[in-house]
C-alpha positions in Angstrom: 64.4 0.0 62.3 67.5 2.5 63.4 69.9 2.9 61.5 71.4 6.3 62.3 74.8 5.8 60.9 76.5 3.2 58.3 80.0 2.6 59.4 82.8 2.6 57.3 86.1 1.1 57.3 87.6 4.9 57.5 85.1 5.6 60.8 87.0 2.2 62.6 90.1 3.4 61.1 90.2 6.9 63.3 92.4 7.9 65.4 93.4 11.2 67.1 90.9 13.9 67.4 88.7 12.0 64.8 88.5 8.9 67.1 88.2 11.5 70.1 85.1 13.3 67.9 83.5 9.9 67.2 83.6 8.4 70.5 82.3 11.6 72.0 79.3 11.5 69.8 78.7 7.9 70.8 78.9 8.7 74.2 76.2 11.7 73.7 73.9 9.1 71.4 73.5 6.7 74.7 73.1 10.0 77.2 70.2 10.5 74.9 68.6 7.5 74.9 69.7 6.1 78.5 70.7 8.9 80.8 74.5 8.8 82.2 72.7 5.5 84.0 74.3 1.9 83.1 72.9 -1.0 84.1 75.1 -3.6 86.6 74.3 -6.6 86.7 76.3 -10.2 88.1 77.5 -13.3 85.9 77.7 -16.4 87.1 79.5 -18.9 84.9 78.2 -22.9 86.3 79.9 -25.1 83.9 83.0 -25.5 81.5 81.6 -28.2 79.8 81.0 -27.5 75.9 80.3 -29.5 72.8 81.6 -26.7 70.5 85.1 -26.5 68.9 85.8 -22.6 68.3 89.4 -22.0 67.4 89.1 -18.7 69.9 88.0 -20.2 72.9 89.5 -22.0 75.7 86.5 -24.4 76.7 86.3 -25.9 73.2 85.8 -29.8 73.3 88.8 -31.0 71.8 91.2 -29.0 74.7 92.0 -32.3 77.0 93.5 -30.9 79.3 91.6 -28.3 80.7 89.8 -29.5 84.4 86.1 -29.7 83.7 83.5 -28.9 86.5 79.9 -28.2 86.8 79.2 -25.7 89.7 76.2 -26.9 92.4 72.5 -25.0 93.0 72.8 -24.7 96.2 76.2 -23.0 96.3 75.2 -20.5 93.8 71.5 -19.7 95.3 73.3 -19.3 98.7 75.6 -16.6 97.0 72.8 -14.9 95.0 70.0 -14.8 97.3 72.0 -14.2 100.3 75.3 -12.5 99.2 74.6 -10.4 96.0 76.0 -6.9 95.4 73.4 -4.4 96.4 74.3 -2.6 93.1 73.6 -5.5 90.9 70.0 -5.8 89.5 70.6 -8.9 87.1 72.3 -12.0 86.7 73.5 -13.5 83.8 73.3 -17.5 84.0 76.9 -18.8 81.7 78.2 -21.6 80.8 79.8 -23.5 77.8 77.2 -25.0 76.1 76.0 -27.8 78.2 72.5 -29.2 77.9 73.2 -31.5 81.5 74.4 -27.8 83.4 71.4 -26.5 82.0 68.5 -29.1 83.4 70.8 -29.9 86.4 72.1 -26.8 87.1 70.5 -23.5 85.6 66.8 -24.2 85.5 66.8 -24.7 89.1 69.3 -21.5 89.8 66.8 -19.8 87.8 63.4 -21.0 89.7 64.9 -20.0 93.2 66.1 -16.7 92.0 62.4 -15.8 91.1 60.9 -17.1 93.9 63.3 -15.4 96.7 64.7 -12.5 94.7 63.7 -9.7 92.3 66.7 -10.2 90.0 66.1 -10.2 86.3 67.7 -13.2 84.9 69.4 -13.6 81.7 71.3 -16.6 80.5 73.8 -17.3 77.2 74.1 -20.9 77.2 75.1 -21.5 73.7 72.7 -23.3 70.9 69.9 -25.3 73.1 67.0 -27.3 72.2 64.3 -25.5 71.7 62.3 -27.9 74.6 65.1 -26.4 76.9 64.4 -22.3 75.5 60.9 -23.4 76.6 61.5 -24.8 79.9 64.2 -22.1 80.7 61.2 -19.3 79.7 59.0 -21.2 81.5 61.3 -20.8 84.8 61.7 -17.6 85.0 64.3 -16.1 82.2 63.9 -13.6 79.9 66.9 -12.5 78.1 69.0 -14.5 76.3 72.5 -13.6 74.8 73.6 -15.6 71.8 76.5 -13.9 70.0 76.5 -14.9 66.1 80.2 -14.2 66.6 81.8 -13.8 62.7 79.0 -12.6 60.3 81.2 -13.4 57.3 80.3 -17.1 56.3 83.7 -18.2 55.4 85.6 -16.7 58.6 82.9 -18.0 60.6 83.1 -21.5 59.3 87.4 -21.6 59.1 87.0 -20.4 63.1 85.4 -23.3 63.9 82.2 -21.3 65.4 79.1 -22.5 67.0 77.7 -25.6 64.2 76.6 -23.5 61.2 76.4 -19.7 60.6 72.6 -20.5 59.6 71.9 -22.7 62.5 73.4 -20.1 64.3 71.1 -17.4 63.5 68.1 -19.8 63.2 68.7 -20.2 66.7 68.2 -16.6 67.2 65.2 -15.8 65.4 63.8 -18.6 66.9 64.3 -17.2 70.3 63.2 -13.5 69.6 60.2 -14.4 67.8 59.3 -16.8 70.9 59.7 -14.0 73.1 62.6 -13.4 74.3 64.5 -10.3 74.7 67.9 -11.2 72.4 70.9 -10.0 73.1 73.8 -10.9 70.4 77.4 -9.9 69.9 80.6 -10.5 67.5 84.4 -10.4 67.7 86.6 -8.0 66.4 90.7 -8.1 65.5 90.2 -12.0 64.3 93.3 -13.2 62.5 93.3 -12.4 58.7 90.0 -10.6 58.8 89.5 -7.5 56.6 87.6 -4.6 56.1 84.9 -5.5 54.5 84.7 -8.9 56.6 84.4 -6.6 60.0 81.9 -4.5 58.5 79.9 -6.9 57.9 79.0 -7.7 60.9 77.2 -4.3 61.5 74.9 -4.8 58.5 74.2 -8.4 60.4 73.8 -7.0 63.5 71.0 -4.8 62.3 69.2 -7.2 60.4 69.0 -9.5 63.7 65.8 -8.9 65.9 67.7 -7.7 68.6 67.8 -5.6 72.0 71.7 -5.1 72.1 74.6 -6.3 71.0 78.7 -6.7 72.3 81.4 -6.0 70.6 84.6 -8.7 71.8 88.0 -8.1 71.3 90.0 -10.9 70.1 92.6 -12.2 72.3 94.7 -15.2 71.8 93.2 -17.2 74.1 95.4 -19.9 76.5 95.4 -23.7 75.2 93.7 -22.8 71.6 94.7 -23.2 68.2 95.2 -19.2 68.0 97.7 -18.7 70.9 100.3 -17.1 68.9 98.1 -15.0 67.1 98.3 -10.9 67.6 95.9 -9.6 69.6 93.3 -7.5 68.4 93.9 -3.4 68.2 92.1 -1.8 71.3 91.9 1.3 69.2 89.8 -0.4 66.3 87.7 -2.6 68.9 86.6 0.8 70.8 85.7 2.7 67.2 83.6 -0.6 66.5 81.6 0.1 70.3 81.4 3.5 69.3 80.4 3.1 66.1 78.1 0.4 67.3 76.5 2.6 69.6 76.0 5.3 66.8 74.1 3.2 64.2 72.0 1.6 67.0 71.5 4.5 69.7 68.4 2.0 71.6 70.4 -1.2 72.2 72.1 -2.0 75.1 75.8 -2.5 74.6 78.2 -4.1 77.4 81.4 -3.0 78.3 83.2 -6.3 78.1 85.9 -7.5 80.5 88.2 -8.6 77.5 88.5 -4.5 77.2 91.3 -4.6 80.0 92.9 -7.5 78.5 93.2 -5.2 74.9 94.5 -2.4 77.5 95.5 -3.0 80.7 94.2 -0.3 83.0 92.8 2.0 80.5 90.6 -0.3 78.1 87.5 -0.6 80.6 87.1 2.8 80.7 87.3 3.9 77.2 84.7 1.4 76.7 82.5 3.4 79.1 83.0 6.7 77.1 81.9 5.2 73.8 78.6 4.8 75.1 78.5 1.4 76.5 75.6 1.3 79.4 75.7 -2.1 80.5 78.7 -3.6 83.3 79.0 -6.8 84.6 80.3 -8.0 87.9 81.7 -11.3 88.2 80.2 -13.8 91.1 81.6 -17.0 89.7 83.2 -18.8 92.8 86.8 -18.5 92.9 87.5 -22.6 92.7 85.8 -22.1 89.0 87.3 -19.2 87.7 90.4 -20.3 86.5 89.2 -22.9 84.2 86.6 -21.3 82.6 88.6 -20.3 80.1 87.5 -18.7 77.0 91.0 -16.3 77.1 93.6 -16.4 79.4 93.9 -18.0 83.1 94.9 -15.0 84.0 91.8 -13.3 84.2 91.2 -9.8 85.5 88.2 -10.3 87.4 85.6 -7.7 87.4 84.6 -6.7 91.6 81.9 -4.4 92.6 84.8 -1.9 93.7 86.2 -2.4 90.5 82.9 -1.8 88.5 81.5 0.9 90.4 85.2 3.1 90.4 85.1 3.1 87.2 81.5 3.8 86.7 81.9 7.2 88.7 85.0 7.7 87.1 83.4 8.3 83.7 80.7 10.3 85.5 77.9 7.6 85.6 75.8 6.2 87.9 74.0 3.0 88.2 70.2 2.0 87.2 68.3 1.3 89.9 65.8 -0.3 87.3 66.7 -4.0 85.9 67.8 -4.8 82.8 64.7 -7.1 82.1 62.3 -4.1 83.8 63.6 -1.9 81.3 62.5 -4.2 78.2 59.3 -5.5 80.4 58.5 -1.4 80.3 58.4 -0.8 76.8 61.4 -2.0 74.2 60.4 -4.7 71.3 62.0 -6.0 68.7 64.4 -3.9 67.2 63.9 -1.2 69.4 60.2 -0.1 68.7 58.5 1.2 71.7 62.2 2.4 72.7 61.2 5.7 74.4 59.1 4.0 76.6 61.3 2.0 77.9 64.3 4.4 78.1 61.9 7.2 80.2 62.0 4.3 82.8 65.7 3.5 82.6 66.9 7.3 83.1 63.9 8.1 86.1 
C-alpha cells in the first residue's frame, strides 16, 4: 500500500509559498506517475430521484419541491453514440440513488454503449443491491464511484449521509472485492468539522480498496437544511487535493466542478496544478440540468471548450487511452501493478 506522505492539519493549513511548495510537489508526484496527460471523460446525470436525505444535497427525499424526472434511453444513446465529444473516452452514468433509473434507464444506456461505442463506462449510483452491481457488471460497467463522504462517524451520521457509515463502506468493499475498479471521494469545509475530523478522512481513504478518490468542496447547497451555512475555504479544499495527491501518487483524482463554485474563474485550474488528472465534461441534456441539484441551480456547466482551455492552459494534454483501459492494463487494488498501468496512460 502507498502511503508517501501523512498529512497534517499544518500541511492543509498552508498558505503562501508553503501552499505554492506543496502544490507544486503534488503536481510533480502525478507527472510521475501519469505524464502531464488527464483523462476526459462525459457525465451523464439520468435521474433526480433519490431515497437518501443528506443535509448537503439538493436531491434529498424530503425536498418537495424540487421537479423530479427520469431522463429516456433513447435520448441519451442518440447523444452518446452519435454526438459525443471526440476528446471524451468515458462516461460516467449519475443519478440520485434510484433503483427504477437504474433497471429502466442505466442498464440499458450501458448495453448500447458497449455494443456501438468503445467508451469505458463508469456509473455512481448511490448504495444498490448487490443483484443490481451484478447485472450492471454484467452489462458492461466497470468502474464505480461511491464517495464515503464524512469518515468521522458522528459528522457523518448528524449530516444525514448515505444509511450508515458501515453500510456505507460495506457497500464498497463489496464492490472492489467483486471486481470492480472503485472510485471513492469525501467533502471538505463541512460546517463545524475540525481538524482532526478532516484528517480523518485521509487515513479512511487509504484503508479503502480503492483506484482514486475526490476531494468535494462544501457548498451550501439551494433548498437544503445547510443554505446559510459558510462555504467551504478553496484554499484548504485545494491543500486537501494536493495533499491527496501526495500520500496516494497512483490514484486517479478528479478535478471537480464544485472547484469554480469555491472560486469563480480561478478554482478549476488550481485544481489542475495540484495534480488532479481526471476532467469531466458535462452531457446531461439541458431540460435536466437545472434540477439536478446537489448545489446550486446555478450551475457552471463544464463544456468541452471549457475543459480542454483549461487543460492547455495548465500545460496538459488529454489521454487518448480510457479511463477503464488504463485499469484493464495493469492497476489493482490499491494501486499494485500501478506502473503497468501508468506506462500505458503516458504512451
Amino acid at each position: 500500500m502507498y502511503n508517501c506522505l501523512t498529512p497534517s492539519a499544518d500541511m492543509l493549513q498552508s498558505r503562501g509559498e508553503a501552499q505554492e511548495a506543496l502544490h507544486k510537489r503534488a503536481a510533480e508526484a502525478a507527472a510521475r506517475h501519469f505524464g502531464r496527460r488527464v483523462f476526459i471523460r462525459a457525465v451523464v446525470e439520468v435521474s433526480n430521484f433519490c431515497r437518501e436525505n443528506c443535509a448537503y444535497c439538493g436531491m434529498r427525499r424530503e425536498n418537495r419541491s424540487l421537479a423530479r424526472f427520469r431522463a429516456h434511453h433513447e435520448q441519451l444513446a442518440e447523444l452518446l453514440v452519435h454526438h459525443c465529444p471526440a476528446s471524451v473516452t468515458d462516461v460516467n452514468i449519475q443519478a440520485g440513488e434510484d433503483p427504477l433509473a437504474v433497471r429502466e434507464v442505466v442498464i440499458p444506456l450501458i448495453q448500447t454503449l458497449r455494443r456501438e461505442t468503445r467508451l469505458g463506462v463508469s456509473v455512481c449510483l448511490g448504495s444498490m443491491d448487490t443483484r443490481l452491481y451484478s447485472e450492471l457488471k454484467a452489462a458492461g460497467a466497470s468502474i464505480y464511484i461511491i464517495k464515503f463522504e464524512i469518515a468521522d462517524p458522528s459528522l457523518y451520521a448528524s449530516m444525514q449521509s448515505p444509511g450508515t457509515q458501515e453500510e456505507r463502506l460495506e457497500h464498497i468493499r463489496h464492490l472492489a472485492a467483486n471486481g470492480w475498479q472503485v472510485s471513492s471521494g469525501f467533502i471538505t469545509g463541512l460546517p463545524g468539522e475540525t481538524d482532526e475530523q478532516m484528517l480523518a478522512n485521509f487515513t479512511l481513504a487509504n484503508e479503502l480498496p480503492l483506484v482514486g478518490c475526490s476531494v468535494s468542496p462544501f457548498i451550501p447547497g439551494d433548498e437544503t437544511p445547510l443554505i446559510n451555512a459558510p462555504m467551504a475555504d478553496i484554499n484548504r479544499t485545494l491543500n486537501c487535493m494536493a495533499a491527496l495527491r501526495l500520500m496516494r501518487p497512483d490514484w486517479v483524482i478528479p478535478a471537480v466542478s464544485a472547484l469554480n463554485l469555491a472560486e469563480p474563474g480561478a478554482g478549476y485550474r488550481r485544481g489542475l496544478r495540484t495534480g488532479a488528472n481526471l476532467v469531466t465534461i458535462n452531457l446531461t441534456p439541458a431540460e435536466f440540468r437545472d434540477d439536478y441539484l446537489l448545489y446550486k441551480r446555478d450551475r457552471f456547466i463544464m463544456t468541452e471548450d471549457r475543459i480542454l482551455s483549461a487543460v492547455a492552459a495548465e500545460g496538459l494534454s488529454p489521454s487518448t487511452q480510457s479511463l477503464a483501459e488504463f485499469y484493464q492494463a495493469g492497476t489493482s487494488l490499491n494501486g499494485s501493478n500501478a506502473s503497468k498501468a501508468t506506462a500505458h496512460a503516458v504512451a
